[in-house]
FIKOLZA-1660 file (N, C-alpha, C; in steps of 0.1 Angstrom, whole numbers, plus 5000, padded with zeros to 4 digits):
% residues 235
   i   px   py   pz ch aa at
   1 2919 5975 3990  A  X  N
   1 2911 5984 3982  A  X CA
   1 2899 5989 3991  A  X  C
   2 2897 5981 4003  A  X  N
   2 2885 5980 4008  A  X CA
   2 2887 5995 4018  A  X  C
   3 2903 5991 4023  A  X  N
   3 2907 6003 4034  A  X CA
   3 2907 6019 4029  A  X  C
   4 2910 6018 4015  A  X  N
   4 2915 6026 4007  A  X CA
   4 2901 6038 4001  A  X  C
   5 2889 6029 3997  A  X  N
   5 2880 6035 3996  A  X CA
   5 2875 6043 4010  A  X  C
   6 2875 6035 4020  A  X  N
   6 2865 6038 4033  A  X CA
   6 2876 6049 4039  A  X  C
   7 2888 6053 4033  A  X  N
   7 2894 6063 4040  A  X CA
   7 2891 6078 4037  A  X  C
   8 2882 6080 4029  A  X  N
   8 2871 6092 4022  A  X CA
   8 2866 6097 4036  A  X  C
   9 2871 6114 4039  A  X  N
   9 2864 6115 4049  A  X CA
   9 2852 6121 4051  A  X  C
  10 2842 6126 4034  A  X  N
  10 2836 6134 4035  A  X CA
  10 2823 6125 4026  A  X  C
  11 2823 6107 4030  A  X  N
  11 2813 6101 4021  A  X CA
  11 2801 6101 4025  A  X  C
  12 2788 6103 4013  A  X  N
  12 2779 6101 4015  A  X CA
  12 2768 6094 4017  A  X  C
  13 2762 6086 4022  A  X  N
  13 2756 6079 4019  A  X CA
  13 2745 6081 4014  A  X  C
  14 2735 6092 4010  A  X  N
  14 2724 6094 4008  A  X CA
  14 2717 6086 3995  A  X  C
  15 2710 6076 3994  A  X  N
  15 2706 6071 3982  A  X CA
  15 2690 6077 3976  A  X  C
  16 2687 6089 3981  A  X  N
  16 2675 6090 3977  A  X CA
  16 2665 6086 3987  A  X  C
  17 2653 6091 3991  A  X  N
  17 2642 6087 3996  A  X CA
  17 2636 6078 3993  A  X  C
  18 2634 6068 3999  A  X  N
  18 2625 6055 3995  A  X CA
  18 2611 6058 3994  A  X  C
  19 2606 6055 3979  A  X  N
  19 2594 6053 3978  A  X CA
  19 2584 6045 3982  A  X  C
  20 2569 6046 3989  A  X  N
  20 2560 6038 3995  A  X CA
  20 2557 6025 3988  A  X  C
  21 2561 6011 3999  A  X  N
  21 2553 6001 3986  A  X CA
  21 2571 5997 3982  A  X  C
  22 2578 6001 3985  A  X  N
  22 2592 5996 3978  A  X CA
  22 2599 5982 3986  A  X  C
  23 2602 5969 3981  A  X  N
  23 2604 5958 3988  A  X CA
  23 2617 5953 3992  A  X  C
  24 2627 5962 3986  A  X  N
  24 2642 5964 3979  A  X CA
  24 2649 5967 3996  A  X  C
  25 2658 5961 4000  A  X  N
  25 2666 5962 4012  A  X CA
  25 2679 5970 4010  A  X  C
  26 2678 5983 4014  A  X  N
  26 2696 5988 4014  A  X CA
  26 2704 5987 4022  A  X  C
  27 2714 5981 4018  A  X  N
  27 2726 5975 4028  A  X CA
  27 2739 5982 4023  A  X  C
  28 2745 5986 4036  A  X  N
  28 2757 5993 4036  A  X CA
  28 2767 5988 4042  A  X  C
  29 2780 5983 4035  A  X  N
  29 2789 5979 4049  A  X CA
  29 2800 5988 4043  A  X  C
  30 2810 5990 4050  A  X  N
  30 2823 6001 4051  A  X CA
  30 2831 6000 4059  A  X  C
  31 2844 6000 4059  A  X  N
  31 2856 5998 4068  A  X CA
  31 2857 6013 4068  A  X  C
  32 2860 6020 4082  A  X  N
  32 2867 6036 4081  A  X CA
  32 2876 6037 4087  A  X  C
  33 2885 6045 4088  A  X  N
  33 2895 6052 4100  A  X CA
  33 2887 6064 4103  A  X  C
  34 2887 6064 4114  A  X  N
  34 2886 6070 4123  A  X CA
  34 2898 6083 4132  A  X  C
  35 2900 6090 4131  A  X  N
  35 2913 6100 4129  A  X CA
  35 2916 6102 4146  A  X  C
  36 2920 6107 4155  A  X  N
  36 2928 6108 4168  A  X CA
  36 2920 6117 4168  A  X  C
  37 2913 6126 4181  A  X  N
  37 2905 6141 4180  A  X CA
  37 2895 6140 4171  A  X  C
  38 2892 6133 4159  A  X  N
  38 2882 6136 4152  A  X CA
  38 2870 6129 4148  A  X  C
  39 2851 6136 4143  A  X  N
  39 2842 6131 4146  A  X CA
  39 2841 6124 4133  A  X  C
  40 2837 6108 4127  A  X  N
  40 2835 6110 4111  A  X CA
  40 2817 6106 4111  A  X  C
  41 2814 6113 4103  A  X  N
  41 2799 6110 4103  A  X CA
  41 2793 6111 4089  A  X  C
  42 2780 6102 4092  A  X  N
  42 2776 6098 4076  A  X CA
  42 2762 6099 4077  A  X  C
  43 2755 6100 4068  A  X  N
  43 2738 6103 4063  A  X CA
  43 2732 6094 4052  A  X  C
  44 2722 6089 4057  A  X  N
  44 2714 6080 4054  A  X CA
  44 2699 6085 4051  A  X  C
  45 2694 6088 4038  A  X  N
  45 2679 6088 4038  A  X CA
  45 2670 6073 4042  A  X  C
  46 2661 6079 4052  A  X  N
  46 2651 6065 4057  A  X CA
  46 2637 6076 4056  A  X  C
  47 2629 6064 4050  A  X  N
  47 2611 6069 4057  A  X CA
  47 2607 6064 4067  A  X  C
  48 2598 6072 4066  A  X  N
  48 2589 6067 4084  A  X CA
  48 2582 6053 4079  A  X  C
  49 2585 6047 4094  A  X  N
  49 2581 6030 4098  A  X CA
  49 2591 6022 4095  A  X  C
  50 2600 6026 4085  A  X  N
  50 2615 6017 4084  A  X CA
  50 2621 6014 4090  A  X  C
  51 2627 6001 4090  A  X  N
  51 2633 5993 4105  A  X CA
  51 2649 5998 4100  A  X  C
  52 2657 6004 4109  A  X  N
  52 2668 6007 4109  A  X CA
  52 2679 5994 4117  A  X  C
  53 2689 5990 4110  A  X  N
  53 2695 5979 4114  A  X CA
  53 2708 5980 4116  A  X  C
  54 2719 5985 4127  A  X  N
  54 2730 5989 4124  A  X CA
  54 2740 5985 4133  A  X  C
  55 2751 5974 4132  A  X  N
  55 2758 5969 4134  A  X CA
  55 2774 5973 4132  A  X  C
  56 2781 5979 4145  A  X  N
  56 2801 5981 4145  A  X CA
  56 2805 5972 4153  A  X  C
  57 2820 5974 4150  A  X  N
  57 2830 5969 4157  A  X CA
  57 2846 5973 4157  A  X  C
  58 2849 5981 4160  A  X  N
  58 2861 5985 4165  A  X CA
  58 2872 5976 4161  A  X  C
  59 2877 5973 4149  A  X  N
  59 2889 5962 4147  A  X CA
  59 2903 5963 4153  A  X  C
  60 2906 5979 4154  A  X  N
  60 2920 5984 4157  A  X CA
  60 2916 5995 4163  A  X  C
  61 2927 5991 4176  A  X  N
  61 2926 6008 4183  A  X CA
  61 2936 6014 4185  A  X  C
  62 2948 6009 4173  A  X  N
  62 2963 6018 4174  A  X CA
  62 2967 6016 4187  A  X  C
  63 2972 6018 4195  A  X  N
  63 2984 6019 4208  A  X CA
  63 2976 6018 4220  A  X  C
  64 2961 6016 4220  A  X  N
  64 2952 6019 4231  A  X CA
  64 2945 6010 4229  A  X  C
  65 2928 6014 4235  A  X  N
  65 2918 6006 4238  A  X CA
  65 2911 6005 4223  A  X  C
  66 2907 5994 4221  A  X  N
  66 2899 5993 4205  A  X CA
  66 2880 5996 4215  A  X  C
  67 2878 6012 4210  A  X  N
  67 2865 6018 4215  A  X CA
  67 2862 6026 4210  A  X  C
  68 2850 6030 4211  A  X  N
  68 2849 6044 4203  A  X CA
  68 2830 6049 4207  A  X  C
  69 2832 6060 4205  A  X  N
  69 2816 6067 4208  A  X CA
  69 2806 6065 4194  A  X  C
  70 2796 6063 4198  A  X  N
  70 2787 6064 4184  A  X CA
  70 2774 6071 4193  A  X  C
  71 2770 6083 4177  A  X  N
  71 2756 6085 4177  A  X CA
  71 2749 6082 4169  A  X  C
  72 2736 6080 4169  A  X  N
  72 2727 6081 4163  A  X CA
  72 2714 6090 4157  A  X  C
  73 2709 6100 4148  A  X  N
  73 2705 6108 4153  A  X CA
  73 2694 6108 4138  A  X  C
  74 2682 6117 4144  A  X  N
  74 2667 6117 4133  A  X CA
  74 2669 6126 4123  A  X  C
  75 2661 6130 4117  A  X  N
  75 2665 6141 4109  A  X CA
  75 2661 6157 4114  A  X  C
  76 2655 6159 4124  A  X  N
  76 2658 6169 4134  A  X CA
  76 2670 6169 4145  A  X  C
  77 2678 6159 4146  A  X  N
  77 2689 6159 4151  A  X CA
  77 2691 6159 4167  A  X  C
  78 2679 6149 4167  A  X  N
  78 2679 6141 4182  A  X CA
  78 2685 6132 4186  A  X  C
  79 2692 6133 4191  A  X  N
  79 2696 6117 4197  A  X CA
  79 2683 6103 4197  A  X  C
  80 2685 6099 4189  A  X  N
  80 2685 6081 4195  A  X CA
  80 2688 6070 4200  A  X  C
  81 2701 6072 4196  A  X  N
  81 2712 6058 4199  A  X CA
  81 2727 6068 4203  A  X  C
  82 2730 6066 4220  A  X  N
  82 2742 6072 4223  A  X CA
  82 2751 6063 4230  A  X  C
  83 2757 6057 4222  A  X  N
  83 2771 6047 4226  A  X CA
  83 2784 6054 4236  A  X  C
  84 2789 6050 4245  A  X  N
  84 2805 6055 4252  A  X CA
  84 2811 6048 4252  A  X  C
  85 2820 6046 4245  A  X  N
  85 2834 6040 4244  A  X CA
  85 2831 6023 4244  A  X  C
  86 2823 6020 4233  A  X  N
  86 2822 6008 4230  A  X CA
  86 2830 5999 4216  A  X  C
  87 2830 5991 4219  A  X  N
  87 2840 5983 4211  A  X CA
  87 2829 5977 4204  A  X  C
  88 2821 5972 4203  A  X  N
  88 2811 5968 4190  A  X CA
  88 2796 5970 4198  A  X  C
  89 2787 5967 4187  A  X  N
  89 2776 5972 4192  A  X CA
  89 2765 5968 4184  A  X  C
  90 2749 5965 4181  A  X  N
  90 2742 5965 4175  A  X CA
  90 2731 5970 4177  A  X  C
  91 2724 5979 4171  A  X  N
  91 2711 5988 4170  A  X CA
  91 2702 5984 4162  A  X  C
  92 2688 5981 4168  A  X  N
  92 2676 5978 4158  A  X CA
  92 2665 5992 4162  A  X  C
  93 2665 5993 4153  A  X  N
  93 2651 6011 4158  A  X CA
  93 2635 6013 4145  A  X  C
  94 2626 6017 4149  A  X  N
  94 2619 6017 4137  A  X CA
  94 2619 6038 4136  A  X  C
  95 2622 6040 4123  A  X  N
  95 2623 6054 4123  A  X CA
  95 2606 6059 4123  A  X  C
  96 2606 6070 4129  A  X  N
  96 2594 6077 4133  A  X CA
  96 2588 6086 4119  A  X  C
  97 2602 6097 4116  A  X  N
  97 2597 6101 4103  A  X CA
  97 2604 6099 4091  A  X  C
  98 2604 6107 4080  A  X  N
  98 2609 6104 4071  A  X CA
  98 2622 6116 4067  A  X  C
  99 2633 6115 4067  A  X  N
  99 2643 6126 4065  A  X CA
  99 2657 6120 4061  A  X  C
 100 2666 6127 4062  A  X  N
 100 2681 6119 4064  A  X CA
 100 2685 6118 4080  A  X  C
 101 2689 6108 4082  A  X  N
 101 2699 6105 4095  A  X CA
 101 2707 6102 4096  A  X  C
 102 2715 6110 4103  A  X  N
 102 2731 6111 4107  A  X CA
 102 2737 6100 4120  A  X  C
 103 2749 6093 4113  A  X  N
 103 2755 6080 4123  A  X CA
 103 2767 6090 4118  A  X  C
 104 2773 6092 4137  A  X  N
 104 2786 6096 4140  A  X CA
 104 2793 6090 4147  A  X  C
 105 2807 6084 4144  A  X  N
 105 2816 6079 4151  A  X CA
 105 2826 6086 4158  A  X  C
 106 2825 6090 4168  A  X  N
 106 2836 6100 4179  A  X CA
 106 2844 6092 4185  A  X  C
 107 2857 6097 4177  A  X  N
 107 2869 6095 4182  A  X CA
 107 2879 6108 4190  A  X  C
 108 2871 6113 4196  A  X  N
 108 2878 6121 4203  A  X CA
 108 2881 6120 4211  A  X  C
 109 2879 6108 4222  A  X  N
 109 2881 6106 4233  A  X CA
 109 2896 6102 4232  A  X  C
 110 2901 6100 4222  A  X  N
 110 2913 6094 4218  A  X CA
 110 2921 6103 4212  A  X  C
 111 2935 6112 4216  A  X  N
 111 2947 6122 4214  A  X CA
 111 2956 6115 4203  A  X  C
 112 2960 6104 4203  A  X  N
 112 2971 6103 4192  A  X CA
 112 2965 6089 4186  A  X  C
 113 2959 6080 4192  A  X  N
 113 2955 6070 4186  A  X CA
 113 2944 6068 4174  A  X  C
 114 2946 6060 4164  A  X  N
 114 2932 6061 4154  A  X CA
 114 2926 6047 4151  A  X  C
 115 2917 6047 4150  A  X  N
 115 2905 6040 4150  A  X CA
 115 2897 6032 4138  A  X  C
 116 2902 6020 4138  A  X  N
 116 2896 6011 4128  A  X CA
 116 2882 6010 4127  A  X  C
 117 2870 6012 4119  A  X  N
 117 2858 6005 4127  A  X CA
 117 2854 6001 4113  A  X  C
 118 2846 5986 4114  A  X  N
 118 2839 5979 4105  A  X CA
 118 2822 5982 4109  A  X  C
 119 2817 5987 4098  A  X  N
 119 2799 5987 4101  A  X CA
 119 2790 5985 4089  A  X  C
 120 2780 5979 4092  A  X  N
 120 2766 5978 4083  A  X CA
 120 2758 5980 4088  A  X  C
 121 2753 5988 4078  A  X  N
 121 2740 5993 4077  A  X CA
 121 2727 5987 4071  A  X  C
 122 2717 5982 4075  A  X  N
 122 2708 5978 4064  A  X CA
 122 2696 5986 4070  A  X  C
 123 2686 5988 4061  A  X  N
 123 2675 6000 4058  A  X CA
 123 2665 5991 4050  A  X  C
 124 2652 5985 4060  A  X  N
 124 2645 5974 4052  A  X CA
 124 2627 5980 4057  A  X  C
 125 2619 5980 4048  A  X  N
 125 2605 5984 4052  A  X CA
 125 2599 5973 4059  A  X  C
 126 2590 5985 4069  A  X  N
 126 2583 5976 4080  A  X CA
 126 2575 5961 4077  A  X  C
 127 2572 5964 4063  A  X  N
 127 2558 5953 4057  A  X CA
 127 2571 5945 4051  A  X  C
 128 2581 5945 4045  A  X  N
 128 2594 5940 4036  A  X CA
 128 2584 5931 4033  A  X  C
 129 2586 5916 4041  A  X  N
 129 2582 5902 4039  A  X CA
 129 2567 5900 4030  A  X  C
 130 2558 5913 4032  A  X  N
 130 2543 5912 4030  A  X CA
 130 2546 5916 4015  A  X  C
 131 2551 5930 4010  A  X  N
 131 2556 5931 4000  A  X CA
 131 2564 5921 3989  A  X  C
 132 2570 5919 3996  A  X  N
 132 2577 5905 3985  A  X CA
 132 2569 5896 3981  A  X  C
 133 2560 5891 3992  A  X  N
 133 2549 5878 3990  A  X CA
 133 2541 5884 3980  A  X  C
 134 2532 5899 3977  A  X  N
 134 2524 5904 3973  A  X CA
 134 2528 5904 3954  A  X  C
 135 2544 5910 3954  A  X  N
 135 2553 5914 3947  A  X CA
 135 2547 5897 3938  A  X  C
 136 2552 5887 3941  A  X  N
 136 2557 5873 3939  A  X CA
 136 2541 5869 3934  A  X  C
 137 2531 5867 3941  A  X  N
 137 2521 5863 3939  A  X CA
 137 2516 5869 3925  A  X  C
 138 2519 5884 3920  A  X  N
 138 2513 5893 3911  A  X CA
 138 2518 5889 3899  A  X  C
 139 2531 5885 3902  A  X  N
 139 2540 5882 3889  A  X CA
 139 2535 5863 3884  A  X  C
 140 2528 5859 3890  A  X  N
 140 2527 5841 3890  A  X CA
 140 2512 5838 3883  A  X  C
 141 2510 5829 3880  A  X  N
 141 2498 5825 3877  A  X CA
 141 2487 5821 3888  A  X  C
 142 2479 5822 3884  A  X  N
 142 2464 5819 3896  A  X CA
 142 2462 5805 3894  A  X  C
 143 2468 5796 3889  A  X  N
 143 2458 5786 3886  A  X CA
 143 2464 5773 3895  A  X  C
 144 2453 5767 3894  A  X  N
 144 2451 5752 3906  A  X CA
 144 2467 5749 3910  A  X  C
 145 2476 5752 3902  A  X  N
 145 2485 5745 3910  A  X CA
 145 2497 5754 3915  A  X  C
 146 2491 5768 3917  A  X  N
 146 2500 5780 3922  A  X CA
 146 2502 5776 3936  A  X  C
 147 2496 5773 3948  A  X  N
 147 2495 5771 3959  A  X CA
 147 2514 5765 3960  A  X  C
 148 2508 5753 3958  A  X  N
 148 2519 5743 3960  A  X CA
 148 2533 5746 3950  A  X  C
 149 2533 5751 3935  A  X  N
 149 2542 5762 3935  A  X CA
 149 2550 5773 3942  A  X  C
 150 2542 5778 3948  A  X  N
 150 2546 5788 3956  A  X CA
 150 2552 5787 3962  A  X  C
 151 2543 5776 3973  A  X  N
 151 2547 5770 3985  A  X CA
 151 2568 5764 3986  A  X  C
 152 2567 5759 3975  A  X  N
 152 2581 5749 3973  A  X CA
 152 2590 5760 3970  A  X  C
 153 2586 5767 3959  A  X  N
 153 2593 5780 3953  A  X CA
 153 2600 5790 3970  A  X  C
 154 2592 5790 3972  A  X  N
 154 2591 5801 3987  A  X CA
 154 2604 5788 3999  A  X  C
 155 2604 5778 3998  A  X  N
 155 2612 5770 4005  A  X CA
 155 2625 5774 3999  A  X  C
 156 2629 5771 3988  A  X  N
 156 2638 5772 3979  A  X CA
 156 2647 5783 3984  A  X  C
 157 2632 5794 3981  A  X  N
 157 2645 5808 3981  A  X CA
 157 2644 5811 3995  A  X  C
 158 2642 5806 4003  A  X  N
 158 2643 5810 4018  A  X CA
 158 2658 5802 4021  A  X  C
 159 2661 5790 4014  A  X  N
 159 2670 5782 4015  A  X CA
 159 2683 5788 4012  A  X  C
 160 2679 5793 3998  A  X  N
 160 2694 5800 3989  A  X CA
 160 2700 5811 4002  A  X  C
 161 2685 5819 4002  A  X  N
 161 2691 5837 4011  A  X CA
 161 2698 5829 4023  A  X  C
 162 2692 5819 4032  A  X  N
 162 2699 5815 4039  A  X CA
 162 2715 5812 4040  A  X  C
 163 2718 5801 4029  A  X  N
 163 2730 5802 4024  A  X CA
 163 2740 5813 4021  A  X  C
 164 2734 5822 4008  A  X  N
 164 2743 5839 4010  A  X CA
 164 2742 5844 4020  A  X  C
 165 2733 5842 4027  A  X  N
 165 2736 5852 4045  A  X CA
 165 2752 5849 4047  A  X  C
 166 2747 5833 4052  A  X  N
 166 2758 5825 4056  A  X CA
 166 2772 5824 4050  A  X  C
 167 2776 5829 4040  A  X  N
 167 2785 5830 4028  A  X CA
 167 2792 5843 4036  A  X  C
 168 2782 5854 4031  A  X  N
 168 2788 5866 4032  A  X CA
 168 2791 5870 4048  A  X  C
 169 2786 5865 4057  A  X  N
 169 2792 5865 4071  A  X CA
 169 2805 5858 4072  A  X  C
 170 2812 5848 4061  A  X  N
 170 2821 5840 4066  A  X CA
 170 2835 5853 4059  A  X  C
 171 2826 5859 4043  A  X  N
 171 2833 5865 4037  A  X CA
 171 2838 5881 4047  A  X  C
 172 2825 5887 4053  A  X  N
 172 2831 5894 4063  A  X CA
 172 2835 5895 4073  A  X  C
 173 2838 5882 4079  A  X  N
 173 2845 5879 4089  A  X CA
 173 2861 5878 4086  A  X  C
 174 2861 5875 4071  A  X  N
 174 2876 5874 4067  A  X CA
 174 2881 5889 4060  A  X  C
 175 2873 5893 4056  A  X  N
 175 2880 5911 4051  A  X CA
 175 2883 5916 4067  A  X  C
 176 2874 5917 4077  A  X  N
 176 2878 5920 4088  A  X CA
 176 2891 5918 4098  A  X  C
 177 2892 5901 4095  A  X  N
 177 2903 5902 4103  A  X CA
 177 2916 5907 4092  A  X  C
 178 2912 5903 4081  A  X  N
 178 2925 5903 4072  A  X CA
 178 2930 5919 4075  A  X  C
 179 2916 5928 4076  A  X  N
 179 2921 5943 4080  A  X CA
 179 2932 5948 4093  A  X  C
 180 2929 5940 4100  A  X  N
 180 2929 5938 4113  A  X CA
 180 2951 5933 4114  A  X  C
 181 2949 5926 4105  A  X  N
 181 2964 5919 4107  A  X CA
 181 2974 5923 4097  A  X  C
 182 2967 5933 4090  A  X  N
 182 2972 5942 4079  A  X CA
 182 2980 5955 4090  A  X  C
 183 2973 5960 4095  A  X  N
 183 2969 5970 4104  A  X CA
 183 2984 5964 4112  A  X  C
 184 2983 5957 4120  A  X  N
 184 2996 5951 4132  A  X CA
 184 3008 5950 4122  A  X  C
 185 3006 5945 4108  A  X  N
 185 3019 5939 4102  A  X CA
 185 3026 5955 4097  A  X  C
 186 3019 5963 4097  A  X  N
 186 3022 5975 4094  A  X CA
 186 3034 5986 4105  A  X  C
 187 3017 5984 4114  A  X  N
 187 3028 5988 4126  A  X CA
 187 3042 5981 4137  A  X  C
 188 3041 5968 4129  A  X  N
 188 3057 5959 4140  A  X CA
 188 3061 5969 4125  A  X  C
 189 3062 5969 4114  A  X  N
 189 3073 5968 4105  A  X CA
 189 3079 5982 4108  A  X  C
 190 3072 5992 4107  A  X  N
 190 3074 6005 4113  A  X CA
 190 3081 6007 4130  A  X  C
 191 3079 5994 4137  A  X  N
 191 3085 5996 4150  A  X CA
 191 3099 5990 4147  A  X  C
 192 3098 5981 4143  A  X  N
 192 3115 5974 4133  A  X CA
 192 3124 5983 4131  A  X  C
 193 3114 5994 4119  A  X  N
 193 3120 6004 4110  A  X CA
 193 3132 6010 4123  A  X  C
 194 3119 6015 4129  A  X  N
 194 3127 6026 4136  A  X CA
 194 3139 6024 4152  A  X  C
 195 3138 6012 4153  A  X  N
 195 3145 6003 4165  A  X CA
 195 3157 6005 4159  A  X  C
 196 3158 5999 4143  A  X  N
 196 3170 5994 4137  A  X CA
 196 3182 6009 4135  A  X  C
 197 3172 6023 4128  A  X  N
 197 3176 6034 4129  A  X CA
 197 3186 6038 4139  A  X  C
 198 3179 6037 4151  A  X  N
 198 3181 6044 4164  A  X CA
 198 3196 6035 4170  A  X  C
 199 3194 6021 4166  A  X  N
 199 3207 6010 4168  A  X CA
 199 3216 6015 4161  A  X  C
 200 3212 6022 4150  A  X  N
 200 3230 6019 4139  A  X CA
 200 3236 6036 4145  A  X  C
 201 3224 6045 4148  A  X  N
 201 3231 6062 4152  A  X CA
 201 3237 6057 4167  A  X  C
 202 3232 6045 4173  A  X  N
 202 3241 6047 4185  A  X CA
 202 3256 6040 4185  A  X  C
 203 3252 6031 4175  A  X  N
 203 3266 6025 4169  A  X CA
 203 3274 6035 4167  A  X  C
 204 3269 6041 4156  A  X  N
 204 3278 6053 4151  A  X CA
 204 3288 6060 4162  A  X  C
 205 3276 6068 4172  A  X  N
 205 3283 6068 4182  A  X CA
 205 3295 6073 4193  A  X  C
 206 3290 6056 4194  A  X  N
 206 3296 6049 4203  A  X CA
 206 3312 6047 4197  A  X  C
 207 3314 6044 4184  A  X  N
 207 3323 6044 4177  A  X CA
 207 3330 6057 4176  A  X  C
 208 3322 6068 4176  A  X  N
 208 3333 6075 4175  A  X CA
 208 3335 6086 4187  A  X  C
 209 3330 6080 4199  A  X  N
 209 3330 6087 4207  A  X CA
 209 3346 6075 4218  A  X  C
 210 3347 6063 4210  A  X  N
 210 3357 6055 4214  A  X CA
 210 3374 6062 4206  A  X  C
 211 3369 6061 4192  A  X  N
 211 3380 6067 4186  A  X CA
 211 3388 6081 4195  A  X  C
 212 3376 6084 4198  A  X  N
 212 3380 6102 4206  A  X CA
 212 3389 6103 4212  A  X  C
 213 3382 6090 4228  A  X  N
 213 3388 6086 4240  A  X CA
 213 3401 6079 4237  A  X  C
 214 3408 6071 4223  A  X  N
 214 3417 6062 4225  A  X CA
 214 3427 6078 4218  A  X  C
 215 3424 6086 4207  A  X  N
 215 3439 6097 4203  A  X CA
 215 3437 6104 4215  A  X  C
 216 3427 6108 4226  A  X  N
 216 3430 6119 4234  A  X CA
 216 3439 6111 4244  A  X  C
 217 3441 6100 4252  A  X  N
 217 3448 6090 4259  A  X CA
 217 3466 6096 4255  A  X  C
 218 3464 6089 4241  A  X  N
 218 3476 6089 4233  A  X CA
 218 3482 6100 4227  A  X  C
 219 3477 6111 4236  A  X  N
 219 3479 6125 4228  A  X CA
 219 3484 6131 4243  A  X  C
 220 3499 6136 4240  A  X  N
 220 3499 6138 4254  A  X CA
 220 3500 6155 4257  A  X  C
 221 3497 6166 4242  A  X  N
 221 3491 6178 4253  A  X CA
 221 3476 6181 4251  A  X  C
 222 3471 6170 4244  A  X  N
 222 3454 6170 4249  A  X CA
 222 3450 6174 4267  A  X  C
 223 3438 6177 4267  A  X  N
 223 3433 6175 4283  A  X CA
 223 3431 6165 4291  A  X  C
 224 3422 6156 4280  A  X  N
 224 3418 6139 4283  A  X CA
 224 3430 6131 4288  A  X  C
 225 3445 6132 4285  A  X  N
 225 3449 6129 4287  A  X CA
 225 3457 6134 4299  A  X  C
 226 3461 6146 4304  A  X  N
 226 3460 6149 4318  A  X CA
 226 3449 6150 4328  A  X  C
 227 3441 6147 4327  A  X  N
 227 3425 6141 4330  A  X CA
 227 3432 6130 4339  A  X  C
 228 3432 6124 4330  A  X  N
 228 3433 6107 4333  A  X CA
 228 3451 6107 4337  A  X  C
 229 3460 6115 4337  A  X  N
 229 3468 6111 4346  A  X CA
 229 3464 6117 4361  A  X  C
 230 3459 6123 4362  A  X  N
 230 3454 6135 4376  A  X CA
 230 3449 6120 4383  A  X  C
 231 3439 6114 4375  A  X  N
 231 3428 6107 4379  A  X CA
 231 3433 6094 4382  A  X  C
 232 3447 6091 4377  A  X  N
 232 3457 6078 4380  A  X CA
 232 3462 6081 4393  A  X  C
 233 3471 6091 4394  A  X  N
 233 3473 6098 4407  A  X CA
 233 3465 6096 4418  A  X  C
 234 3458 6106 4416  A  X  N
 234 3445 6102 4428  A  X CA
 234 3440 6085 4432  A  X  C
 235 3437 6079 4427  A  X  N
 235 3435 6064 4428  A  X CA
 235 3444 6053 4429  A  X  C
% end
C-alpha cells in the first residue's frame, strides 16, 4: 500500500506555513519510484530559523547502481544541498527564510533503470524543546510540589519518546527491506517468466525444424534430399 501511494508523481507536500511560537514537529516519510530519465520533486513549506532534517536511501536500483542525485533548494531556488550519485544520505540545515522548498530526486543519470528511494523529512522549530517546556509548565499548577512533578513527569516522557523513536526505526527498517525484497521477487519472477517463454518457442522450433529435415531426407524429388546425396558423394 505503502509503494502504491508514493507512486503519485505529482505529490504535494505543502502543509501550510508554520505559525510563530508553534511546538508541533512535521514529519514526512515516503517510499517513491523514481522513473529512468526522470526528475521527481516535492515542496515543503518551512519558516525562517527551522531546523530542516532530511534523511534517503536508495533501496533498489533495478539492473544498476542503487544511486541517485538529490537537490535541495530555498524558496528562491538556490541550491543548498547538492548530492551526485549517492546511495543514502543525511541533511541537517537551519532555513534562513520563510517560503516553500523544493527536494528533488534526479534520476536521470540513469536510461532504462528505476529507482527505489525511501526518505523522511522532519521540520522542527529552532526553540522546539523551550516551547514544549513553556507549553507544559502553563498547562500545570504552580504549587510547592510542581518542581518535582515536573521533574519525574519530564523523565517519563523523555523515556516513552525514546521508546517510539526506537519502535518506529525497527518498524522502518522492516517496510524498507520488505520493499526491497518485494522489488527482487518481482523481478526473478518476470526473469522466469520470460526464460521459460523463449525455452518452449525454441522447442517449438527445433521440433519442427527436425520434422522438416527427416520428410525432406525421405522425400526423394525434394532438394534436401539431393543435398545430402551430392554431400555423401563428396565425403
Amino acid at each position: 500500500m505503502i509503494l502504491q501511494i508514493a507512486c503519485c508523481m505529482s505529490l504535494l507536500l505543502v502543509m501550510g506555513l508554520p505559525q510563530g511560537g508553534r511546538a508541533e514537529v512535521s514529519r514526512q516519510r515516503l517510499t517513491i519510484f523514481a522513473e529512468a530519465g526522470r526528475m521527481e520533486c516535492y515542496h515543503q513549506a518551512v519558516a525562517a530559523t527551522e531546523n530542516i532534517i532530511l534523511e534517503y536511501q536508495v533501496i533498489h536500483g533495478g539492473q544498476g547502481e542503487a544511486h541517485i542525485n538529490f537537490n535541495l533548494m530555498d524558496p528562491q531556488r538556490r541550491l543548498l544541498v547538492t548530492d551526485h550519485k549517492q546511495g543514502k544520505a543525511k541533511h541537517k540545515l537551519v532555513s534562513n527564510e520563510t517560503g516553500i522548498y523544493k527536494l528533488c530526486f534526479d534520476n536521470t543519470i540513469s536510461s532504462f533503470n528505476q529507482k527505489i528511494v525511501v526518505f523522511n523529512l522532519e521540520i522542527v522549530a529552532a526553540n522546539h524543546e523551550e516551547l514544549e517546556r513553556q507549553l507544559l509548565i502553563k498547562d500545570m499548577n504552580t504549587d510547592y510540589h510542581f518542581e518535582r512533578t515536573y521533574t519525574h513527569l519530564d523523565d517519563y516522557l523523555n523515556k516513552i519518546s525514546v521508546n517510539i523513536m526506537r519502535s518506529r526505526q525497527s518498524q522502518d527498517y522492516i517496510r524498507t527491506h520488505e520493499a526491497k525484497d518485494r522489488k527482487l521477487a518481482e523481478s526473478n519472477f518476470t526473469l522466469v517468466n520470460n526464460w521459460s517463454c523463449a525455452q518452449f518457442i525454441a522447442m517449438i522450433i527445433v521440433g519442427m525444424l527436425q520434422v522438416f529435415m527427416l520428410r525432406s531426407i525421405f522425400n526423394t524429388d525434394g532438394r534436401f534430399y539431393k543435398f545430402w546425396k551430392k554431400f555423401q558423394l563428396i565425403y
